[in-house]
LOKOLLO-307242 format. One record per atom (N, C-alpha, C, CB): y, z, x. Coordinates in steps of 0.1 Angstrom, whole numbers, padded with zeros to 4 digits, always signed. Glycine has a CB too. Example, Ala and Ser with C-alpha at 12.3 -4.5 7.8 and 13.67 -1.06 7.14 Angstrom:
-0057+0078+0132;-0045+0078+0123;-0033+0078+0132;-0045+0090+0113;-0022+0071+0128;-0011+0071+0137;+0000+0079+0129;-0006+0057+0141;
! end
This chain:
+0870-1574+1079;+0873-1580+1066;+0862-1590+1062;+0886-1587+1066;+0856-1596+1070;+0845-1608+1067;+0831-1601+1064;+0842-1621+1082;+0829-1588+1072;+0820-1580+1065;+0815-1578+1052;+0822-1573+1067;+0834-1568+1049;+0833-1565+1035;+0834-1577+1031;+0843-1557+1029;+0836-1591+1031;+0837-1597+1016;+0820-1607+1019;+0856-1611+1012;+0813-1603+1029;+0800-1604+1029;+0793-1594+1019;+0796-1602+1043;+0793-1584+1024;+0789-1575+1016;+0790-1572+0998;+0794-1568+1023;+0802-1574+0994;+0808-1578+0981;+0801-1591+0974;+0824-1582+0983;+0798-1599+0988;+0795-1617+0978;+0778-1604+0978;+0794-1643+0992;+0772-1600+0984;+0756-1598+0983;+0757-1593+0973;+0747-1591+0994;+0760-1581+0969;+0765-1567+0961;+0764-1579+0945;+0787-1559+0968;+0775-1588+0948;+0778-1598+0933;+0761-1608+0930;+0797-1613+0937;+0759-1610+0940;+0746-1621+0938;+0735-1606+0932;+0740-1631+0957;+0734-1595+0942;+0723-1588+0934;+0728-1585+0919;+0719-1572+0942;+0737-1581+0918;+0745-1577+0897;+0743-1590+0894;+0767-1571+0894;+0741-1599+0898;+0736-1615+0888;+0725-1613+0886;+0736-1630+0894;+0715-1613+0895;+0700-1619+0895;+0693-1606+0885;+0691-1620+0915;+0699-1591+0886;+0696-1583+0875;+0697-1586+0865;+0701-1576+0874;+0713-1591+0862;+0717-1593+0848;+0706-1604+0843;+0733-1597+0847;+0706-1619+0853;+0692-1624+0843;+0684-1619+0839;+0684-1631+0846;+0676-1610+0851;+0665-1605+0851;+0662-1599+0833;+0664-1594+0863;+0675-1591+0832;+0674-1580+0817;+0672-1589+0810;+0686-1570+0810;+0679-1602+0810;+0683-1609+0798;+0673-1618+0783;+0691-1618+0805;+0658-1620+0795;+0648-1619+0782;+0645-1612+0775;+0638-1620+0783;+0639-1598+0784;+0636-1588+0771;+0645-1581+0763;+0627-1577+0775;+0658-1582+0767;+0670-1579+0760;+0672-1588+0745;+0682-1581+0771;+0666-1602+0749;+0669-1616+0735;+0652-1605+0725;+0663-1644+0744;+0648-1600+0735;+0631-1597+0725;+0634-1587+0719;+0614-1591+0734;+0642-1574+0723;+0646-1562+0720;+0656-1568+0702;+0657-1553+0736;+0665-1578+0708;+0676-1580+0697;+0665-1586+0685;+0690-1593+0703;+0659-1594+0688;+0646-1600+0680;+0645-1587+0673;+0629-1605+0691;+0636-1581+0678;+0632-1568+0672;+0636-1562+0660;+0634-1560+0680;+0650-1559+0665;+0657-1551+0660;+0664-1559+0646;+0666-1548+0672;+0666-1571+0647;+0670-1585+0636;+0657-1583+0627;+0671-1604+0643;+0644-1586+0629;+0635-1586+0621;+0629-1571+0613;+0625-1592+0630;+0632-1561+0618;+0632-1550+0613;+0640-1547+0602;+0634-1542+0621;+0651-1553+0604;+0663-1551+0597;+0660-1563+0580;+0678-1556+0610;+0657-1576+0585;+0650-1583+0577;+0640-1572+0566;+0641-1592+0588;+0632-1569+0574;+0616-1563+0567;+0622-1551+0556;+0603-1552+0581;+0628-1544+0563;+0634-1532+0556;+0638-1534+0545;+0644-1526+0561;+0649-1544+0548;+0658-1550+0535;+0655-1559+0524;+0669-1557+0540;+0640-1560+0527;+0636-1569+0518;+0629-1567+0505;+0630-1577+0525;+0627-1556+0505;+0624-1552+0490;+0638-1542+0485;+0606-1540+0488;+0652-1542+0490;+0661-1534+0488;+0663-1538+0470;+0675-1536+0498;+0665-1530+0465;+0670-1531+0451;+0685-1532+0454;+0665-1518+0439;+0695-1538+0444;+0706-1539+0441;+0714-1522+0442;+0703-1547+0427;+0721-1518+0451;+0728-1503+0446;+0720-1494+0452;+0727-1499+0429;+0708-1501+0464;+0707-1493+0467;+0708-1494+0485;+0698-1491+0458;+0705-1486+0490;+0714-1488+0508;+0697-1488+0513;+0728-1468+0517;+0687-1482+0510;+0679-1482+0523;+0665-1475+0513;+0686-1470+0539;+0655-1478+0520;+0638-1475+0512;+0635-1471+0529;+0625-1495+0502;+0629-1464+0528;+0616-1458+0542;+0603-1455+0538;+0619-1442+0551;+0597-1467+0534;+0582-1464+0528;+0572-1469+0538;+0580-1473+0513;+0562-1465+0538;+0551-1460+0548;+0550-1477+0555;+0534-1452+0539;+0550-1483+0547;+0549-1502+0554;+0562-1505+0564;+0551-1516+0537;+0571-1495+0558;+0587-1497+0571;+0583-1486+0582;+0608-1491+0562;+0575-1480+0581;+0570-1472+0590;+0561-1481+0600;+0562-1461+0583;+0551-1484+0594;+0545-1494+0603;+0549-1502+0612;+0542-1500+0598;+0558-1512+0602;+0566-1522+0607;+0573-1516+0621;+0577-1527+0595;+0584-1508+0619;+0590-1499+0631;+0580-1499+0643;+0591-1482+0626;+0566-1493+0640;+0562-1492+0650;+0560-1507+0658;+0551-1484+0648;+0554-1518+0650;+0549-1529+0655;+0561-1534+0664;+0544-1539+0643;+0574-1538+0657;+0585-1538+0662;+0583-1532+0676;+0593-1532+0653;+0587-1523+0679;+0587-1515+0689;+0578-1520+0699;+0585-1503+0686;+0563-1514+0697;+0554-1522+0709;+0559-1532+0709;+0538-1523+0709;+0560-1546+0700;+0559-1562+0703;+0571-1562+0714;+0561-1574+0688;+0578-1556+0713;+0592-1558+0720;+0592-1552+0739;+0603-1548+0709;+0584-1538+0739;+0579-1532+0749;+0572-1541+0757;+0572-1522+0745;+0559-1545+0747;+0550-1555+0757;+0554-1569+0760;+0538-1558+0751;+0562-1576+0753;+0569-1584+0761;+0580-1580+0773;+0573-1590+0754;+0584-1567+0773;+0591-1568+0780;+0585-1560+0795;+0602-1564+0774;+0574-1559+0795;+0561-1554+0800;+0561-1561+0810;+0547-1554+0792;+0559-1576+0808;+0553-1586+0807;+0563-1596+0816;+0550-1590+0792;+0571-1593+0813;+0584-1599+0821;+0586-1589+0833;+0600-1599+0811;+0588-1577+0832;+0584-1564+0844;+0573-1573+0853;+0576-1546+0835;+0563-1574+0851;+0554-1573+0855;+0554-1589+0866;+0544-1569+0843;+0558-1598+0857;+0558-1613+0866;+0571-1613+0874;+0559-1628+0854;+0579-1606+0867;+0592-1603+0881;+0592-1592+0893;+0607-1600+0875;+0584-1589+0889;+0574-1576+0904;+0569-1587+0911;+0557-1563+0899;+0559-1595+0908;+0554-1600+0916;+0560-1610+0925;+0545-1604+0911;+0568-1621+0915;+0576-1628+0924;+0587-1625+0932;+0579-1636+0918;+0591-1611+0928;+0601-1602+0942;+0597-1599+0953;+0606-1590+0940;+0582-1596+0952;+0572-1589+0958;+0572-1605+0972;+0554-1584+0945;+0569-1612+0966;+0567-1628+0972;+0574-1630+0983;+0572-1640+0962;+0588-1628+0976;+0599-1631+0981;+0606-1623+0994;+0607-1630+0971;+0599-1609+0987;+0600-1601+1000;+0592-1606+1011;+0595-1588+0997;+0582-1611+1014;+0576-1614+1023;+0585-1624+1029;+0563-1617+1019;+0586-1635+1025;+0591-1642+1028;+0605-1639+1036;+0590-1648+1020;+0608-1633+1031;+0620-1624+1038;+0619-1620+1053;+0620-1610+1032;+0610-1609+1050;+0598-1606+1062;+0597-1617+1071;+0583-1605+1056;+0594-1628+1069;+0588-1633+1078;+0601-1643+1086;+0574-1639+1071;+0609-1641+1075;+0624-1648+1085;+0631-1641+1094;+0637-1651+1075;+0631-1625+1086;+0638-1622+1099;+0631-1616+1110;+0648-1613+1096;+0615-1617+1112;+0607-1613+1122;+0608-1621+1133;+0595-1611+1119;+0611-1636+1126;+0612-1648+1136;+0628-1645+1141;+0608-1667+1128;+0636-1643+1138;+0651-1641+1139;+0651-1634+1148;+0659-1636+1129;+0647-1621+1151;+0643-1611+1160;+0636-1615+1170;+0637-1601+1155;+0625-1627+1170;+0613-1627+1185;+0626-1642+1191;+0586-1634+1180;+0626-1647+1179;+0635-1661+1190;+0647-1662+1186;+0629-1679+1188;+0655-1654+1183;+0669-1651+1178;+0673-1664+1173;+0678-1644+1190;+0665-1674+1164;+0668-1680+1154;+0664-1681+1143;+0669-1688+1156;+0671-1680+1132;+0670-1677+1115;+0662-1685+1115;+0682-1680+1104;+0654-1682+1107;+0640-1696+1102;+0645-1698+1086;+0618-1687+1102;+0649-1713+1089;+0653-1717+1071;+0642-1720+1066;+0664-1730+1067;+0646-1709+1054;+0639-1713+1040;+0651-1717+1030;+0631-1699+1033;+0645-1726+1025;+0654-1727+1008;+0650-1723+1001;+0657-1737+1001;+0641-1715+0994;+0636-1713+0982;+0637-1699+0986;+0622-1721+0977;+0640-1692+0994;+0646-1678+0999;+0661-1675+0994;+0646-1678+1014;+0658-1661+0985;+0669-1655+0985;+0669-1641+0981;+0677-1661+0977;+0678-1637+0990;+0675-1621+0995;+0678-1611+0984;+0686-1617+1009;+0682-1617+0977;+0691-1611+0961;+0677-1609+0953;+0704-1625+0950;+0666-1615+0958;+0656-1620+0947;+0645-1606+0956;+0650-1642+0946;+0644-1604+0967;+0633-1599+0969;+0633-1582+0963;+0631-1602+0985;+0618-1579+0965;+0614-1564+0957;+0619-1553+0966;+0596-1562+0955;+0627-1542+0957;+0633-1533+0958;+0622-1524+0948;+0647-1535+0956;+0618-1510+0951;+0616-1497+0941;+0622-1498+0930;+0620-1483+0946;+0635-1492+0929;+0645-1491+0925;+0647-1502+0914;+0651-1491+0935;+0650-1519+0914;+0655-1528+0908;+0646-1524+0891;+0651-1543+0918;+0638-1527+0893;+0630-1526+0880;+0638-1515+0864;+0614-1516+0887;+0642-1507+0874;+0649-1492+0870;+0663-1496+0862;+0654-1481+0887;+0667-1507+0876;+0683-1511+0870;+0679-1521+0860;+0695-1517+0882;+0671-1529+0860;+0672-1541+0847;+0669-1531+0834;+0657-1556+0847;+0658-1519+0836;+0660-1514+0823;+0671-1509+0822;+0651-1504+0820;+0677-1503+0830;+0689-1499+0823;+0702-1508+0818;+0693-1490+0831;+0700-1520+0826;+0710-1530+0815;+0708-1535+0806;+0715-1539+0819;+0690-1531+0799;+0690-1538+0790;+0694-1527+0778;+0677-1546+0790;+0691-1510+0783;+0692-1503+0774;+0712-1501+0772;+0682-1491+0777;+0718-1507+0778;+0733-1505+0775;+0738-1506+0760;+0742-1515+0784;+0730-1518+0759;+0733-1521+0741;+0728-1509+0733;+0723-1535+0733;+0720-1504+0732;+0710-1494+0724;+0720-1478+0731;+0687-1497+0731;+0723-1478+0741;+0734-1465+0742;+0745-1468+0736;+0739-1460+0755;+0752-1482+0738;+0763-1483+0729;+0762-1480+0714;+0768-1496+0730;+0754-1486+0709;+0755-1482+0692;+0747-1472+0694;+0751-1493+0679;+0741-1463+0697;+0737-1454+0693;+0751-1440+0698;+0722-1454+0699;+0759-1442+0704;+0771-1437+0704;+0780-1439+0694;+0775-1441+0713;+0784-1450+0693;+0792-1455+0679;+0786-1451+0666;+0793-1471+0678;+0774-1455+0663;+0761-1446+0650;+0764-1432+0652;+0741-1448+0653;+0770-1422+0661;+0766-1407+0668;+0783-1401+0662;+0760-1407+0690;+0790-1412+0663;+0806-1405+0663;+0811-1412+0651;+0817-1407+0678;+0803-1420+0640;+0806-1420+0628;+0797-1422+0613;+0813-1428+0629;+0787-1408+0623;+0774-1403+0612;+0781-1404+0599;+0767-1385+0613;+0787-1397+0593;+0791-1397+0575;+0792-1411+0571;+0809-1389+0570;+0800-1417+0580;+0808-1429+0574;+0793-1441+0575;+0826-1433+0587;+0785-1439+0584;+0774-1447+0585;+0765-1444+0572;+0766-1446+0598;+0757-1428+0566;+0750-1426+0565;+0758-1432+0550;+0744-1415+0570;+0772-1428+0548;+0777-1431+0532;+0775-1446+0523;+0794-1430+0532;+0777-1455+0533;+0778-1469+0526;+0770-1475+0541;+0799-1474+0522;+0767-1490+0534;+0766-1501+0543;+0775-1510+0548;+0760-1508+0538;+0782-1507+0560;+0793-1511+0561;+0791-1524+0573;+0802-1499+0563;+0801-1528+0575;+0799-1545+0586;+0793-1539+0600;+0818-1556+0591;+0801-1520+0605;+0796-1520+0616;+0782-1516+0619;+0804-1514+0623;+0773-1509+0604;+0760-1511+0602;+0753-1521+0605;+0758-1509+0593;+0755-1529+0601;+0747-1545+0600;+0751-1550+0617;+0757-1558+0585;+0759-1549+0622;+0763-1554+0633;+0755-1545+0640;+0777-1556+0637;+0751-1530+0643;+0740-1522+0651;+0730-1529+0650;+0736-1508+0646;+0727-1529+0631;+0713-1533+0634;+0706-1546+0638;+0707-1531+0626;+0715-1554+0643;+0711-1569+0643;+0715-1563+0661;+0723-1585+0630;+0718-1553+0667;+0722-1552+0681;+0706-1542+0686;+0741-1542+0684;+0708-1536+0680;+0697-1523+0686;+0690-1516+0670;+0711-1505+0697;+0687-1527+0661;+0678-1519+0647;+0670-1513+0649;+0671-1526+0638;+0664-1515+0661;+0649-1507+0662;+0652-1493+0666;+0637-1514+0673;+0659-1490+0672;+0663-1475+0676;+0675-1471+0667;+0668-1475+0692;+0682-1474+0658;+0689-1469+0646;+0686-1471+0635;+0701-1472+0646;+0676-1479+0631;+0673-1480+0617;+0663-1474+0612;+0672-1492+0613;+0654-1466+0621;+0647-1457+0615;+0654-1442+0613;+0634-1458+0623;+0667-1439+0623;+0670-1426+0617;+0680-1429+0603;+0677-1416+0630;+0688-1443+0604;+0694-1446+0590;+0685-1442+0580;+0697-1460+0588;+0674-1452+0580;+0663-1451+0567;+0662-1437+0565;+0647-1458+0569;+0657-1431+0574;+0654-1416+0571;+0663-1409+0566;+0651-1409+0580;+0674-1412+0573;+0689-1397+0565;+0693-1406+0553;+0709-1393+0579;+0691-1421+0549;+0695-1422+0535;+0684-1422+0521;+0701-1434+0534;+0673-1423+0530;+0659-1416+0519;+0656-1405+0514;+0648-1415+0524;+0661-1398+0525;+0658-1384+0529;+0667-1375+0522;+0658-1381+0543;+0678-1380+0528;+0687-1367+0537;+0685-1360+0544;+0690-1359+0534;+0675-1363+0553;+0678-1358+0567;+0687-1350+0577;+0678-1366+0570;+0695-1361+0571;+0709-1358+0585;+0707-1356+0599;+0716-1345+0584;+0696-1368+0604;+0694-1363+0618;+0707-1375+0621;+0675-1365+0627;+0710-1363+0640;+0714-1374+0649;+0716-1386+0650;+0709-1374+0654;+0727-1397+0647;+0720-1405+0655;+0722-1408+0671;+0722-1415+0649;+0728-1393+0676;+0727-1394+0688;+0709-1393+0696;+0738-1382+0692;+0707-1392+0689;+0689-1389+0690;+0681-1401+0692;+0682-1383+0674;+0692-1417+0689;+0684-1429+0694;+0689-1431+0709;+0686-1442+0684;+0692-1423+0714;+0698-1421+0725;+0685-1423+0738;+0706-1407+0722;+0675-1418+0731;+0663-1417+0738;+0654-1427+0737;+0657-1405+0735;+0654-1436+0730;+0651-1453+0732;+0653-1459+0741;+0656-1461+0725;+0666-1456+0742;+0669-1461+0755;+0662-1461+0768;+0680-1457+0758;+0649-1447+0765;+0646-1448+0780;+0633-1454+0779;+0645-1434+0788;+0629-1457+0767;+0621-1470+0763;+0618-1482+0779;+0633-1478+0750;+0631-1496+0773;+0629-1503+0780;+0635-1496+0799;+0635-1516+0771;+0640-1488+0801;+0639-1481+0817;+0629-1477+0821;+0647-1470+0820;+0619-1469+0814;+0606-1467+0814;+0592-1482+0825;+0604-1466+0794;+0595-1489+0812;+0588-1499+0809;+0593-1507+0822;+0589-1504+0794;+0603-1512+0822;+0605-1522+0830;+0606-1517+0847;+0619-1528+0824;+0608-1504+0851;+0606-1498+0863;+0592-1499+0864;+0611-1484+0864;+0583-1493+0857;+0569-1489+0860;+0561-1501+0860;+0565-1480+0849;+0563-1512+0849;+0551-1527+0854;+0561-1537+0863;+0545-1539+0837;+0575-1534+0870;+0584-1542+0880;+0577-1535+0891;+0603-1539+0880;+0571-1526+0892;+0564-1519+0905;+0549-1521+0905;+0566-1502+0905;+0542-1524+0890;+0529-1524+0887;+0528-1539+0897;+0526-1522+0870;+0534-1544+0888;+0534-1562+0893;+0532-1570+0909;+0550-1567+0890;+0543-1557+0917;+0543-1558+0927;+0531-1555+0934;+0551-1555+0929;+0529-1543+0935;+0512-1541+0936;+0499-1549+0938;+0509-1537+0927;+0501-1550+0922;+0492-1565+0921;+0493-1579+0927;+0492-1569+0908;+0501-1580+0929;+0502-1591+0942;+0499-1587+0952;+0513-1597+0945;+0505-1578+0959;+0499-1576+0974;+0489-1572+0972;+0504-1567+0983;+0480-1565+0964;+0468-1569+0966;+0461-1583+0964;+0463-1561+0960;+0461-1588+0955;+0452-1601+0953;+0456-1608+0969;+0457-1611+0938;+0473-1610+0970;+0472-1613+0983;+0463-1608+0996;+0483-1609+0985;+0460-1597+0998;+0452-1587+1005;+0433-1598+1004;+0455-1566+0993;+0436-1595+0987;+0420-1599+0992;+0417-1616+0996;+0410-1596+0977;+0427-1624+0988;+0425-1636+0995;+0423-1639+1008;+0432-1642+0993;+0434-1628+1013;+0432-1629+1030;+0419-1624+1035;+0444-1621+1039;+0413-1614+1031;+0401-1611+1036;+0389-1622+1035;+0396-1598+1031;+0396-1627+1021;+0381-1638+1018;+0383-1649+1028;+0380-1646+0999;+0395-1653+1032;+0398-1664+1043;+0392-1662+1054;+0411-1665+1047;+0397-1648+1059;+0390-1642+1073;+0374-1641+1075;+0395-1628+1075;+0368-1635+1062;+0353-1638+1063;+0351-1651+1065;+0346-1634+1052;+0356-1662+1057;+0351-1677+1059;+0354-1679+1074;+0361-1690+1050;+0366-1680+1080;+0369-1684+1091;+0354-1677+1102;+0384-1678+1094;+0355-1665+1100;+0345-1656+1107;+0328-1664+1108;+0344-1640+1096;+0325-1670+1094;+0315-1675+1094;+0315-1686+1098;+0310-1674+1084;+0324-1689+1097;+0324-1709+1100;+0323-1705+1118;+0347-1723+1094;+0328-1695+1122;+0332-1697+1136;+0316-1693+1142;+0347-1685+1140;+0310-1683+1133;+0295-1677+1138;+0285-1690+1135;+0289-1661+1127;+0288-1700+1129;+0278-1708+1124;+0274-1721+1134;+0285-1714+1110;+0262-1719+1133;+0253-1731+1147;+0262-1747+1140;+0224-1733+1143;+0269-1753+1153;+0274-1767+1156;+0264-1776+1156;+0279-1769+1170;+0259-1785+1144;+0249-1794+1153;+0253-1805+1157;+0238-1798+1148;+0248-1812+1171;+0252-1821+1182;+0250-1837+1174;+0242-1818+1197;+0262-1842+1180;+0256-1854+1170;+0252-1866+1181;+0270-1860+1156;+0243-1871+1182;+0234-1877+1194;+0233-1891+1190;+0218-1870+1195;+0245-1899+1179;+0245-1911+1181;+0240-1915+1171;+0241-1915+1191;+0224-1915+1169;+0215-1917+1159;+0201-1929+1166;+0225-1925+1144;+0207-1930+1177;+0198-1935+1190;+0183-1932+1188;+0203-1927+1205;+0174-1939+1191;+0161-1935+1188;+0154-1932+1204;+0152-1947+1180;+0150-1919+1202;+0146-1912+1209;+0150-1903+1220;+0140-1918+1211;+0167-1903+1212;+0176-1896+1217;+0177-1881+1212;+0187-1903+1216;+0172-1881+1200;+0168-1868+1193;+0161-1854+1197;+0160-1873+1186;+0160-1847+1200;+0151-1836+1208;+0140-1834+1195;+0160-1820+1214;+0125-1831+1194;+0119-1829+1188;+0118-1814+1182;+0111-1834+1192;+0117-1811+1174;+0114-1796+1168;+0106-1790+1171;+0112-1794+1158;+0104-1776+1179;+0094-1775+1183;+0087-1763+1169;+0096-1771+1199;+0072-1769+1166;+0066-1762+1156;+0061-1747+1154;+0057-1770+1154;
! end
């Protein structure tokens, strides 16, 4: 029994330190998605629901990368400091094993260190929002594409950037695409946040890697390098140079 509710407390600490983890580029994504919604709406005429003119095209895109690369960016600094952490890990329970005592750290926690995998799961909690309304947008296409209604505005202030370009389009247009089709945004931030959560890591063990070599060469040299004797400052205690 003390196992399992060992196991359960670790299990609950790792679903925390994720859930932070998502929780910036998830505030950048919502950003995103609010300011799009802004841009769009801001030359709206009176009567009318939606414009998709080449400048809301743009915008969309800018949207999008700005939101990606910050969340790039956050991937990428929480690779490294997992990566850290892992070591540190490492090196507690190697000593645990040679002298069968735990070596305390405090600034250690096992919830924090680098997994493959982790990177994978923050994207995907950040994309939960962006599957939710793009489900809810998917199972009340008519009723979305017809009017502007409160649960429109509430998508797009949740996930705009992945539903408000197929809105704009099917009310410009008529279109009638999907909006099960923003479905694939979603693999957006899972993409992104697996791939620089691993990049990140990388990049630390290396730079780590080379500092240590550059140490070892110093050491190497300092160790190869002529001692000179220090003789007091005595006169004629000196040995002369021979020319």
């Amino acid at each position: 029994m003390a196992q399992i509710k060992k196991k359960l407390k670790r299990g609950g600490r790792y679903v925390w330190e994720m859930v932070k983890s998502a929780l910036p580029a998830l505030f950048m994504y919502l950003c995103a998605g609010t300011i799009l919604m802004m841009i769009v709406y801001s030359d709206v005429k009176e009567g009318e629901l939606a414009k998709w003119s080449s400048a809301d095209k743009v915008w969309t895109g800018v949207c999008i990368v700005c939101a990606a690369a910050y969340n790039a960016l956050i991937g990428w600094a929480q690779g490294g400091t997992h990566y850290e952490m892992l070591v540190s890990g490492n090196v507690k329970r190697a000593t645990q094993d040679v002298y069968g005592n735990e070596y305390k750290m405090s600034n250690h926690k096992y919830a924090k260190e680098y997994r493959i995998w982790k990177g994978f799961v923050v994207g995907g909690i950040i994309s939960l929002v962006t599957i939710v309304v793009g489900i809810i947008f998917g199972c009340q296409q008519s009723k979305i594409d017809g009017e502007l209604t409160g649960t429109a505005v509430v998508g797009f202030i949740l996930s705009g950037w992945s539903v408000l370009p197929i809105y704009c389009a099917n009310v410009a247009t008529g279109a009638g695409i999907s909006y099960f089709l923003s479905l694939l945004f979603a693999l957006i931030p899972i993409g992104v946040s697996g791939g620089f959560y691993i990049a990140g890591a990388y990049a630390r063990r290396n730079k780590n890697l080379r500092q240590q070599m550059i140490a070892d060469k110093q050491a190497e040299a300092a160790a190869q390098k002529t001692k000179k004797i220090n003789y007091g400052g005595l006169p004629g205690t000196k040995p002369k140079k021979r020319k």
